[in-house]
N, C-alpha and C positions, 0 to 999 in steps of 0.2 A: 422644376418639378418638386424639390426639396422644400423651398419657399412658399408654394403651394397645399402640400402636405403638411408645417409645423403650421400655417395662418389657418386649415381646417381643422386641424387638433385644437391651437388658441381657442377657434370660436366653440368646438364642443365642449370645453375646461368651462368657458364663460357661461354657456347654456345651461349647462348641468349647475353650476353655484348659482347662479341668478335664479332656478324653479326652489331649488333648495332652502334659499333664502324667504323662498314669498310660499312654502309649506307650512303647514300645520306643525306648533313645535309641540311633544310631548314633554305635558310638564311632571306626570306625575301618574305610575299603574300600580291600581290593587286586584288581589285574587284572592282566592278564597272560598270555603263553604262556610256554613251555619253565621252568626250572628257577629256584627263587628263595628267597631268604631274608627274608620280610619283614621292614617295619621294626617297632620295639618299640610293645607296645602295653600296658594298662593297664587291667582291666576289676576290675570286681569280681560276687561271687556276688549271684543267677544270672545267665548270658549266655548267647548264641547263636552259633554262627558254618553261617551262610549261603551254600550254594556253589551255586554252576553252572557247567559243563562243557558247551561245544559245542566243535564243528571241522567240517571239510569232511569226515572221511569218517564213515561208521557204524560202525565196527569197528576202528578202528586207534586211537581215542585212548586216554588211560591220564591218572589221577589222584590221586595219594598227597598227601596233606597231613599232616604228624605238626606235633602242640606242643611246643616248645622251652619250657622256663625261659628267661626271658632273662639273668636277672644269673647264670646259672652254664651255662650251656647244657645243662643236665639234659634230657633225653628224657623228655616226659610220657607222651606215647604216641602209637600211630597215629588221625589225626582220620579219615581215610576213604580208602578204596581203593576206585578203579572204573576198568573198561573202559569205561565206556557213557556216551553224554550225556545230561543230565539235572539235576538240582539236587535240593539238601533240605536239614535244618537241622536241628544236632546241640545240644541245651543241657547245658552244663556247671555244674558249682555250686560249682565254686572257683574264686573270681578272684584274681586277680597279674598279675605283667608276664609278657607273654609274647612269643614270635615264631612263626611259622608258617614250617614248609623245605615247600615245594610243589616236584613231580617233576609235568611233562605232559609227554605223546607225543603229538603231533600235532593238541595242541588248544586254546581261549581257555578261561580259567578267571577267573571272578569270584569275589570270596571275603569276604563282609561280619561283622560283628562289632557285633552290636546288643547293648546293656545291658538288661538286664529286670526290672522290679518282684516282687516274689515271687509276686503275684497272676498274674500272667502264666505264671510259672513250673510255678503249681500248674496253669494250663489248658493248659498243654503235654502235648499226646502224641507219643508219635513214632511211626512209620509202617514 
């Protein structure tokens, strides 16, 4: 019975680090209201980046996030534009250093940066 109970503890220790391992790793979270440059960050292909936008009112806030190159400040492109609050998650499949220029009007904006396994990658749909 003993030998039974520490081989079912074993395999859950195993399960639990083996999903852990093939997770999404977080490389890097900003927050914030009004206007920003974050700081440099370092991801490699695939990644995600993670946002959400609230504020006090329903219709006045506003969201633009564009990627910057960081070692040359090249304009990648724009990551998302909205009036509305809400959240959603864009994946990319080039990695590099990068920085994020974030423009709000009237709202908090959370903005995360998860690494992803390719596996992960391939089950990505976007919405």
């Amino acid at each position: 019975m003993y030998k039974v109970l520490i081989s079912l503890l074993a395999a859950a220790v195993l399960l639990v680090f083996s999903d852990a391992a093939n997770a999404a790793k977080r490389v890097t979270e900003f927050s914030g209201k009004g206007n920003a440059t974050t700081a440099i960050f370092r991801v490699e292909s695939p990644w995600v980046l993670d946002w959400r936008l609230s504020g006090d009112y329903d219709q006045l806030v506003a969201l633009d996030i564009t990627l910057v190159e960081a070692r040359t400040g090249r304009h990648v492109g724009r990551v998302l534009h909205t009036k509305r609050k809400g959240n959603g998650v864009k994946l990319f499949r080039s990695g590099g250093l990068y920085q994020l220029r974030i423009s709000s009007t009237l709202a908090r904006w959370t903005i995360k940066i998860d690494q992803l396994t390719d596996e992960e990658a391939e089950a990505y749909t976007p919405r």
